[in-house]
N, C-alpha and C positions, 0 to 999 in steps of 0.2 A: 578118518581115523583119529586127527587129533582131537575135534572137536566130538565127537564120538566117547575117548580116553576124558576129556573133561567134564564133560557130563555124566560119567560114571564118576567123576570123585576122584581120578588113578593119575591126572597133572593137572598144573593150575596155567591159566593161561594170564600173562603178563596183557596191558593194554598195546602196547606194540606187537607181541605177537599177534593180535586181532587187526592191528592194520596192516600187516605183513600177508595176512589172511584173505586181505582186503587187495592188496593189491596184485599177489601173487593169481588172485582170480579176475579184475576189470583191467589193469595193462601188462596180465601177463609177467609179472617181474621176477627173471631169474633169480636177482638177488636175494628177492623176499624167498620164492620158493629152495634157494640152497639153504639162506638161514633156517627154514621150518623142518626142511630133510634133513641137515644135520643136529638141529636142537632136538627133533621130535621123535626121533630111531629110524631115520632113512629108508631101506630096502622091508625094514619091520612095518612100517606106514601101510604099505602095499599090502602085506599081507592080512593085517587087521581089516582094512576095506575089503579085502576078498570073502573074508570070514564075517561082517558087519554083515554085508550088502548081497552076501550070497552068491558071488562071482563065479562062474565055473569057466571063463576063457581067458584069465587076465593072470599075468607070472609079474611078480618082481621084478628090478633089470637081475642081467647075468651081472652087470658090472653095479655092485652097489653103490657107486658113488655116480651113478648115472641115471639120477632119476627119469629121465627125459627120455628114456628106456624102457621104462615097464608096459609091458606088451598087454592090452585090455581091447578087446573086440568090441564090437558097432554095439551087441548083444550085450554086452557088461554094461555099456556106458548106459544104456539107457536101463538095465537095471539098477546102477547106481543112483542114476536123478529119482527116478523109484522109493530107492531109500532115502535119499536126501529130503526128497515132498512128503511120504510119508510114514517114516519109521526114524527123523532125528529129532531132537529136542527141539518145538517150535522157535525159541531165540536163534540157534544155529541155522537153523533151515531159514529162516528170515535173513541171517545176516549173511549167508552165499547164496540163496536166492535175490537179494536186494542188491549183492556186489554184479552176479551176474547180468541181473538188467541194465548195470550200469558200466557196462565193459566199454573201454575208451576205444575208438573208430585207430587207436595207433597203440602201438606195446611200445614198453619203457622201453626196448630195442629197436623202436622206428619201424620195425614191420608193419603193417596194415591190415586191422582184422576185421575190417569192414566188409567181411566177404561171406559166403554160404548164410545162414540164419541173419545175420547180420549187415549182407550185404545190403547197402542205399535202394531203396528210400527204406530204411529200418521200420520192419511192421511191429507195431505200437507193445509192448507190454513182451516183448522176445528175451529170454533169459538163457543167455550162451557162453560157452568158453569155447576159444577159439584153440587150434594146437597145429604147432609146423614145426619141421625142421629138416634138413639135408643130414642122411644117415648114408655113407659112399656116394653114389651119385642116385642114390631114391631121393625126391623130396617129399616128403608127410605132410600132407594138409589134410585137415580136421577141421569139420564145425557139429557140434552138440548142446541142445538145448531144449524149451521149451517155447509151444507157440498153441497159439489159438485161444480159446475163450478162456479165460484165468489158466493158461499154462497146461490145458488140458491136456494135448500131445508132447510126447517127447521125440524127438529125431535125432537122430545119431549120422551122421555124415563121414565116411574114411575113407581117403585117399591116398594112391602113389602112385608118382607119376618121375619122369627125366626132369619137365618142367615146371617151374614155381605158375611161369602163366596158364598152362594144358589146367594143373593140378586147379587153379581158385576159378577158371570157368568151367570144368564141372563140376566142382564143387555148387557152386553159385547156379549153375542149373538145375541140380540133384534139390538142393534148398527150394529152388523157385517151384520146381513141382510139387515136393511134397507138402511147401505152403498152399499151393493153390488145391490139392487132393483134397486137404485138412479143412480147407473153409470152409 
């Protein structure tokens, strides 16, 4: 949405917010992503992408100051990359397609997102955001991206599980199939 709202002409984006951009998608960084939710209209962000991207299973959080909340199905995300690859400004889609290949094997949190699309031995040219977190005692792991011959598939990966371990080896198996389906 924001990069979306910039290329309409409706905000300008500063050089740090392009590396906040930047990082808040290759290690994951809360920080970068609370600065962008609350510079950029938070719980509004969401809904702009629903309405951009054409969303029909994905809600803002209930709690807006929880971005890490907004509910979007296996079936959103990958109409999202959709819109990403082909309905955003090519500069834009270059600069979160090119952060995505380059998502770091650890988040600015120490987590390890080396896992489902990204999991070792990393197959070559894979363009992913990885996503977790413990919500009561559910754990969320996600992996979502692009693979195969120039990015030609999209896969959408969602998980919840008791355990962080249950949760990234199916994960990590879910990924290892659909790689090997795709080839």
């Amino acid at each position: 949405d924001i990069l979306n709202r910039t290329a309409a002409g409706q905000i300008v984006l500063t050089d740090a917010d392009r590396r906040a951009i930047v990082r808040a998608l290759t290690v994951s960084d809360d920080n970068a992503m609370n600065g962008l939710w609350s510079r950029f209209g938070g719980a509004a962000t969401v809904a702009g992408t629903i309405a951009a991207a054409g969303l029909g299973e994905s809600a803002p959080p209930s709690d807006p100051s929880q971005w890490g909340e907004a509910m979007v199905s296996a079936r959103d995300v990958v109409l999202l990359y959709e819109h990403v690859l082909t309905d955003m400004d090519p500069a834009d889609r270059d600069l979160v397609m090119s952060a995505l290949v380059a998502t770091a094997d650890v988040a600015a949190d120490g987590f390890r997102q080396d896992f489902g699309l990204l999991a070792p031995p990393r197959r070559p040219g894979v363009a992913a955001k990885q996503g977790w977190m413990w919500f009561g005692s559910t754990f969320y792991l996600h992996s979502a991206g692009t693979l195969g011959p120039d990015g030609r598939y999209v896969v959408a990966i969602q998980s919840t599980s008791r355990s962080s371990a249950v949760a990234r080896a199916a994960v990590d198996r879910a990924a290892a199939a659909a790689a090997d389906a795709l080839r």
